[in-house]
C-alpha positions as CSV (number, residue, x, y, z in Angstrom):
1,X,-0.6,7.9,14.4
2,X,-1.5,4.7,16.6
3,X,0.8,2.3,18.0
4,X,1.8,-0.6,15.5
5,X,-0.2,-3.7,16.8
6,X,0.6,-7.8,17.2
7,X,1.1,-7.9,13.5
8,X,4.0,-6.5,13.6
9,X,7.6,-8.3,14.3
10,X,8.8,-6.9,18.1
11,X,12.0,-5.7,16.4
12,X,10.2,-3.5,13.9
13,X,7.6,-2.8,16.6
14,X,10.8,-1.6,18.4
15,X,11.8,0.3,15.4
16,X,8.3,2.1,15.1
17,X,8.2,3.1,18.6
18,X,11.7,5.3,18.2
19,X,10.0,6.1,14.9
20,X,7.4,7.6,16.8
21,X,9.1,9.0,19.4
22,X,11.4,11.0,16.6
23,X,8.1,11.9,15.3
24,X,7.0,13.3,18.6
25,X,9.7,15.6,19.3
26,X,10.0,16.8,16.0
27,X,6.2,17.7,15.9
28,X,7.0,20.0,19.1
29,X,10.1,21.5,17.9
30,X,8.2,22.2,14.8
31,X,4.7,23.7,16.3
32,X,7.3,25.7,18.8
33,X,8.6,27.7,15.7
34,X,6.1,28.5,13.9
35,X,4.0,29.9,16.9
36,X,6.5,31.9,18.4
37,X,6.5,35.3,17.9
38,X,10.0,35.7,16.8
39,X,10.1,32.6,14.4
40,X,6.9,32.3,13.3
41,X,4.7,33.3,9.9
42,X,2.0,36.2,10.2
43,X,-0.5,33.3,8.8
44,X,-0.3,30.8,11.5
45,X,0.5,33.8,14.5
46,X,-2.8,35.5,13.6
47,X,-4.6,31.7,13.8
48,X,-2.9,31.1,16.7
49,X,-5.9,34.2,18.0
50,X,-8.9,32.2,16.6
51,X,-8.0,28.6,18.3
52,X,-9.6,27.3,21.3
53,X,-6.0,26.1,22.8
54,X,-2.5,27.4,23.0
55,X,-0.1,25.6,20.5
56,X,2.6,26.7,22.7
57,X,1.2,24.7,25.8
58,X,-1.5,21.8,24.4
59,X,0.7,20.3,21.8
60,X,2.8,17.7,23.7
61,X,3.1,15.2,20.7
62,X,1.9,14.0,17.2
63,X,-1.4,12.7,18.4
64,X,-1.9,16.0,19.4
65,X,-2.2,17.6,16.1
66,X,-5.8,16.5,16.2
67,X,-6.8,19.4,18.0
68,X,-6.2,22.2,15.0
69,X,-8.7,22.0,12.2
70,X,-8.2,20.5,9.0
71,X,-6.1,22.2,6.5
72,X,-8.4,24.1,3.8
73,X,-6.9,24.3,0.8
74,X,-8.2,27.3,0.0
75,X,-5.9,29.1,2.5
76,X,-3.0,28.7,-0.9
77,X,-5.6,30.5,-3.0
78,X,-4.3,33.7,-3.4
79,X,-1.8,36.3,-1.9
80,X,-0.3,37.8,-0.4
81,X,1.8,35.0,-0.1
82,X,4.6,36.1,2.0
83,X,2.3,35.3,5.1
84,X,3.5,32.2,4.7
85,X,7.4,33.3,5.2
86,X,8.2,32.1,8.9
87,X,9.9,35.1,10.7
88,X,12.5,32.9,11.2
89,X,13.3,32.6,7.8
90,X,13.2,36.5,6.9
91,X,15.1,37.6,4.4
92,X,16.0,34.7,2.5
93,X,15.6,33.7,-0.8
94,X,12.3,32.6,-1.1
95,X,10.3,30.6,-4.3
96,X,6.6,30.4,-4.8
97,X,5.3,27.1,-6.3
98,X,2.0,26.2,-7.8
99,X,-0.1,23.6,-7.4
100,X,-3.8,22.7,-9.1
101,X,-4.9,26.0,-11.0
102,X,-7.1,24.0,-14.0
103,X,-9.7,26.3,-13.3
104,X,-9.9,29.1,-10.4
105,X,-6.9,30.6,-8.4
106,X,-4.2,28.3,-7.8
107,X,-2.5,27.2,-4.7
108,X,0.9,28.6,-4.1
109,X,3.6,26.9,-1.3
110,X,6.4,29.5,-0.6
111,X,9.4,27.4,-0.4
112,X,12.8,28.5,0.6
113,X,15.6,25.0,0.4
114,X,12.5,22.1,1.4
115,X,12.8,21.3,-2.5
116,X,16.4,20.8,-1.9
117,X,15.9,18.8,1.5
118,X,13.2,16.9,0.6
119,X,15.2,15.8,-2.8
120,X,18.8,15.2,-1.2
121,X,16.8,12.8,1.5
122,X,15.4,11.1,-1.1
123,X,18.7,10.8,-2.9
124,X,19.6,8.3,0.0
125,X,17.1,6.1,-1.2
126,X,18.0,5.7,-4.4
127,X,20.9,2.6,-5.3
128,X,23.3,3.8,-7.0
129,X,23.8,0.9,-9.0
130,X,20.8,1.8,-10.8
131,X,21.1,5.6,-10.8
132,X,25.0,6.2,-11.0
133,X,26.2,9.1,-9.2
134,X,27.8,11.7,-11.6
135,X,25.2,10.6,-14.4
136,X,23.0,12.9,-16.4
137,X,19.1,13.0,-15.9
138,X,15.7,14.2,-17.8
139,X,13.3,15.4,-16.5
140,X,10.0,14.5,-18.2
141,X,7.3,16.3,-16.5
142,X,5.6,19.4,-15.4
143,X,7.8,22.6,-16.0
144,X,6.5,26.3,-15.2
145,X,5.8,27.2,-11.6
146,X,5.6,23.9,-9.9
147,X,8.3,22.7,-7.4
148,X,9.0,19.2,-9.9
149,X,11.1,20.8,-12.1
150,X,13.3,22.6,-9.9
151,X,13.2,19.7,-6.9
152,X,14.8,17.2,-10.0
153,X,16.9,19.2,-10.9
154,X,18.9,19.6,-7.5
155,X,18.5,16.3,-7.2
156,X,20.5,15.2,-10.7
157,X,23.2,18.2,-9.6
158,X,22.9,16.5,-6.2
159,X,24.1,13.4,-7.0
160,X,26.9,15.3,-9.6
161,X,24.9,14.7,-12.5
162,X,23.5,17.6,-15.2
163,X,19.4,17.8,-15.8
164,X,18.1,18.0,-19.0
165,X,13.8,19.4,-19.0
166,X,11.6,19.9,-21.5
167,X,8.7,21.9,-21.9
168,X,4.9,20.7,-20.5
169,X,2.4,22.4,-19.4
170,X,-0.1,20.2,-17.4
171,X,-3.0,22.6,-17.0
172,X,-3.3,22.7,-20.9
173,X,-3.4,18.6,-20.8
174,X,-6.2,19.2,-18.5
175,X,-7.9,21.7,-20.5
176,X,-7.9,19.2,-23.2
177,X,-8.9,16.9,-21.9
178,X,-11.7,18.4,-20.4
179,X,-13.1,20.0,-23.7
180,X,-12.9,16.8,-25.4
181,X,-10.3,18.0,-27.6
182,X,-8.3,14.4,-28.0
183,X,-6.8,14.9,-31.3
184,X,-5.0,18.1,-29.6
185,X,-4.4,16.1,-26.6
186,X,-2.5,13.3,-28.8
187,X,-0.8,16.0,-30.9
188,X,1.1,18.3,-28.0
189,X,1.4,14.4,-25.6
190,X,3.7,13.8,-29.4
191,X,5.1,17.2,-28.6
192,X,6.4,17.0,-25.3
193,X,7.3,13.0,-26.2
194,X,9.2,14.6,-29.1
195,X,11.2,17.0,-26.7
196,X,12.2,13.9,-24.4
197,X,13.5,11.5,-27.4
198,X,15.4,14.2,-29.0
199,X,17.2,14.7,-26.3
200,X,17.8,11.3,-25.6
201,X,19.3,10.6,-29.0
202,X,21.4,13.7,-29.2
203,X,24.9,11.8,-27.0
204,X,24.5,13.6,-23.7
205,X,24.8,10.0,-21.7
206,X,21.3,10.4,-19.6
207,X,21.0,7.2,-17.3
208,X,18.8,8.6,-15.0
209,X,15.3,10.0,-15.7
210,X,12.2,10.8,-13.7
211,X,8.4,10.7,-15.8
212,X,5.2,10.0,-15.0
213,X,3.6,6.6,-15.9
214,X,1.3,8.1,-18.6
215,X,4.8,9.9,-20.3
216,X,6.8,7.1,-20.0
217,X,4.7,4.6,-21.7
218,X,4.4,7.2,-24.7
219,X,7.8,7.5,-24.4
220,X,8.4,3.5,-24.7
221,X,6.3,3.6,-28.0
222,X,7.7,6.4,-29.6
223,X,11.1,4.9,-28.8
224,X,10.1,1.9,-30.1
225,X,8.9,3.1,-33.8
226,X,12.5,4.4,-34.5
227,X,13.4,0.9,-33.4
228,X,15.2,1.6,-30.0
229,X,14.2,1.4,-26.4
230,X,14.3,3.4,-23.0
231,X,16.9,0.6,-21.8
232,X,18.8,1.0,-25.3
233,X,19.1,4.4,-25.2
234,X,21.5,4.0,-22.0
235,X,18.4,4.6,-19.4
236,X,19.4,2.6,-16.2
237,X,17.0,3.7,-13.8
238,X,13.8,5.8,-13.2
239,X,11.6,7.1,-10.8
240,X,8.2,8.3,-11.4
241,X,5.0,9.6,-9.9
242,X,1.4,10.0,-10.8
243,X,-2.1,8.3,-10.0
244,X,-1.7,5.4,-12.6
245,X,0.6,3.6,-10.3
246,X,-1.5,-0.3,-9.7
247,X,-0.1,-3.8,-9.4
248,X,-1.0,-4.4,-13.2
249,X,0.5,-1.3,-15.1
250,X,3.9,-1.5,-12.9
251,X,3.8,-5.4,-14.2
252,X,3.1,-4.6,-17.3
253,X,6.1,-1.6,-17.5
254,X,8.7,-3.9,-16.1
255,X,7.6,-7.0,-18.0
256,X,6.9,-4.9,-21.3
257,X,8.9,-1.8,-21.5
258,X,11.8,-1.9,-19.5
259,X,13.2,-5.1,-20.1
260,X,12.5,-7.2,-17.5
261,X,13.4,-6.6,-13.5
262,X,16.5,-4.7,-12.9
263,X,18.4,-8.0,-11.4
264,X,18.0,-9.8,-15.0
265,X,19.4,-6.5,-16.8
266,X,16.3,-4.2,-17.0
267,X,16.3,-0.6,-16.0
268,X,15.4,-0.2,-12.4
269,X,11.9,1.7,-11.6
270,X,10.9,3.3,-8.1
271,X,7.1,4.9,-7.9
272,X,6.7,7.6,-5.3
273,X,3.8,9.5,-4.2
274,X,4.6,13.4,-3.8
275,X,2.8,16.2,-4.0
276,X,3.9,20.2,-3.6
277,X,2.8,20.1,-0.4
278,X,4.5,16.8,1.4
279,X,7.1,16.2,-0.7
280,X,8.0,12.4,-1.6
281,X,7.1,9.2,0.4
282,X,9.1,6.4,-1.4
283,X,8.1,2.8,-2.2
284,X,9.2,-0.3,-0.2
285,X,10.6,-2.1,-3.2
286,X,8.2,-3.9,-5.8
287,X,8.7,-7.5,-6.5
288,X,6.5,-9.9,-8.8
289,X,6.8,-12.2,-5.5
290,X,4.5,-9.5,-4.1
291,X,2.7,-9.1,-7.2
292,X,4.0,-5.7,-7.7
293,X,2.0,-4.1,-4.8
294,X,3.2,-0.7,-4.3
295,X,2.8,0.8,-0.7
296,X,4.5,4.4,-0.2
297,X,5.8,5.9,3.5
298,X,5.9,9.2,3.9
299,X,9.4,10.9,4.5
300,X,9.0,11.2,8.8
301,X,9.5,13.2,10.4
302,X,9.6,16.2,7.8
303,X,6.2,14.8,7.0
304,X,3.3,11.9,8.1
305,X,0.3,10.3,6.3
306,X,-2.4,8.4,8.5
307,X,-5.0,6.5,6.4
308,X,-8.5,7.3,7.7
309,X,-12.0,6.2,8.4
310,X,-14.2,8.0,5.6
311,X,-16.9,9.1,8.5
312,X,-14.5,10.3,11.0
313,X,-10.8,11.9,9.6
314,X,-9.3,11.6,13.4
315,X,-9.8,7.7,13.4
316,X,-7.2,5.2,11.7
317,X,-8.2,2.5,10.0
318,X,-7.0,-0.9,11.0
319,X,-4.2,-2.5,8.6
320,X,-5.2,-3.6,5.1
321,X,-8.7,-1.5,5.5
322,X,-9.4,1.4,3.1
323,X,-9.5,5.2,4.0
324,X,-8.8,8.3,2.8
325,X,-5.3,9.5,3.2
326,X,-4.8,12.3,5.7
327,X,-1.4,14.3,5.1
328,X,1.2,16.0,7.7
329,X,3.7,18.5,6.9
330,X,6.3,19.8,9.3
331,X,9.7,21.4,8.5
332,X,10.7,25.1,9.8
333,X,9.4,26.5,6.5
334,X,5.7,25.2,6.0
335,X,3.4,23.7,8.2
336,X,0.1,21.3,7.9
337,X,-1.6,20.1,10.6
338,X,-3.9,17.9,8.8
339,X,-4.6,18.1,5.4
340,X,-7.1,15.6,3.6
341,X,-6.0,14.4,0.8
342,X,-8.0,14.0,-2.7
343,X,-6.7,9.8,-3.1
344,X,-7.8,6.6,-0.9
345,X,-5.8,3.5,-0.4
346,X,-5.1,0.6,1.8
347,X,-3.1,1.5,5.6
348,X,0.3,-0.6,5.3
349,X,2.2,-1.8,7.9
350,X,5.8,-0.5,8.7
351,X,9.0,-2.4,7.4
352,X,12.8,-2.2,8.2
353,X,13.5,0.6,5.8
354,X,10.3,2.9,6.8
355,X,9.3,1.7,10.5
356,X,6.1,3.6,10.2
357,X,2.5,3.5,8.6
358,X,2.0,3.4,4.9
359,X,-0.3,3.6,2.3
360,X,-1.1,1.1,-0.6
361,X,-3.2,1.0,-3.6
362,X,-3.8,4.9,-3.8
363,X,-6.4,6.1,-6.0
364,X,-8.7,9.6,-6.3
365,X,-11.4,9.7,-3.3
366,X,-14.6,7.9,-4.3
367,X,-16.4,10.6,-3.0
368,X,-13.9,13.3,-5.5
369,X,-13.3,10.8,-8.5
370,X,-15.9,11.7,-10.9
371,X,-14.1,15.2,-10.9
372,X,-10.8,14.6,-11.0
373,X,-8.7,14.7,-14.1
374,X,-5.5,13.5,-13.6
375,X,-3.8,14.4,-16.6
376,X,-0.4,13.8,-17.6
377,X,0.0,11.8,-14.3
């Protein structure tokens, strides 16, 4: 994380240097726990042996993160997963969520109230003009044994609403899609589509609703055949996530499908970049002025994204170059101390409502694209 250079406006140069310095302490607090013996988990206490410093001593701020080796992914393949349950946190109720899993072992994140956290921090983001507080949500997206699901609906019974979910299974999308089978594909996208307007139509006042951009534009068409609309079925605002997010799409959805910008009477849309192992970095708000640029900031300090040279993952790229997006996670329950991420994008400068880095334009690695499938996202 490098200091914010001339670019930048002094006052929210000010603001990303307390940024920073929040980020600093909370990266100690956090390494502190989940090294020591009493608080931490039997995964990282037993690395602890095989690194050439002492966590405990050497890690004096973010910057110094660099020294641990990259997060393989491969260390959420496969059990037993309680060696991921901090000491600390013994004893409680604990979840297991999944992640990937198309082909081969999954990844599994133990998770005991980050869902929760992550969710009721983003709540703050939301404006409630657009997502009234006591309203009812859906949840069009991945069910099963991913954190989505569950992390939606705390946030609808956060915010006093009810959830409504239906039933998708995103590895069978995948599968689909990977043996070619498009007809199938079509039929169970109709299925899951079917789930979501039926529910919409049946009175239960849903204003609020999170998707994915691929589901929501089915959802607009299908809506649209029994002559309604997502902003005439009482939808006021949405947020969403997936890999389709550009400039031209989220012009097209607001312009096309949702009745225009939420300040002429549309419904209001917010993209946000998540995964099961950050959680959600929000979007600094999308104007047509800006040509509906999407950048996303990271929730600090509970977790950090640098965007990074392609030849060397411990270098940051200057503002407005193109890198591969390097991901941070620190809360009591699950720590990453560098974790390379399968998307690229553009590094954004900070702003008054997230003084730190973000990331623009994100899109699968070059170097991964040809085999990722992305799905229902």
């Amino acid at each position: 994380m490098t200091s914010v250079d001339s670019q930048v406006s002094p006052e929210i140069a000010s603001q990303a240097a307390e940024a920073l310095d929040r980020l600093n302490e909370h990266t100690l607090k956090t390494v502190h726990w989940h090294f020591s013996d009493d608080t931490g988990s039997p995964f990282w206490l037993e690395k602890k042996a095989e690194l050439n410093f002492d966590p405990l001593t050497d890690v004096k701020s973010f910057d110094d993160l660099k020294k641990f080796p990259l997060f393989e992914d491969d260390w959420l393949r496969g059990g037993p997963v309680r060696r991921w349950v901090p000491q600390g946190h013994a004893g409680k109720p604990t979840y297991v969520f999944e992640t990937g899993g198309t082909t081969g072992v999954p990844k599994s994140r133990v998770v005991i109230e980050d869902h929760w956290k992550d969710y009721e921090l983003f709540s703050d983001t939301l404006p409630d003009e657009h997502f009234p507080r006591g309203s009812n949500w859906l949840m069009l997206g991945p069910s099963g044994p991913r954190r989505l699901r569950l992390a939606v609906e705390h946030l609808a019974q956060h915010r006093d609403g009810i959830c409504f979910c239906i039933d998708l299974d995103p590895r069978w999308v995948v599968k689909l899609i990977k043996k070619g089978w498009m007809e199938h594909l079509e039929e169970y996208k109709k299925h899951c589509v079917d789930q979501a307007v039926t529910v919409l139509t049946a009175g239960h006042d849903i204003k609020c609703m999170f998707t994915t951009p691929k589901l929501l534009e089915s959802l607009s068409e299908a809506l649209e055949e029994r002559g309604t609309s997502i902003q005439e079925v009482g939808i006021k605002g949405i947020f969403s996530g997936g890999t389709e997010f550009t400039p031209q799409w989220t012009r097209f959805c607001v312009e096309e499908m949702l009745g225009g910008p939420a300040e002429d009477g549309g419904v209001f849309m917010t993209p946000t970049y998540g995964n099961t192992l950050m959680g959600l970095a929000c979007s600094k708000p999308i104007t047509a002025a800006d040509g509906y640029k999407i950048s996303y900031h990271a929730p600090q300090p509970r977790a950090a994204t640098e965007v990074v040279e392609f030849d060397d993952y411990n270098q940051v790229v200057g503002y407005g170059k193109t890198g591969r997006v390097k991901l941070y996670t620190l809360t009591d329950e699950f720590f990453v101390p560098g974790f390379m991420e399968r998307d690229e994008g553009e590094r954004e400068m900070p702003f008054a409502k997230f003084p730190w880095d973000g990331v623009s334009g994100v899109r699968p690695f070059h170097e991964l694209a040809t085999a990722t499938t992305v799905g229902v996202y």
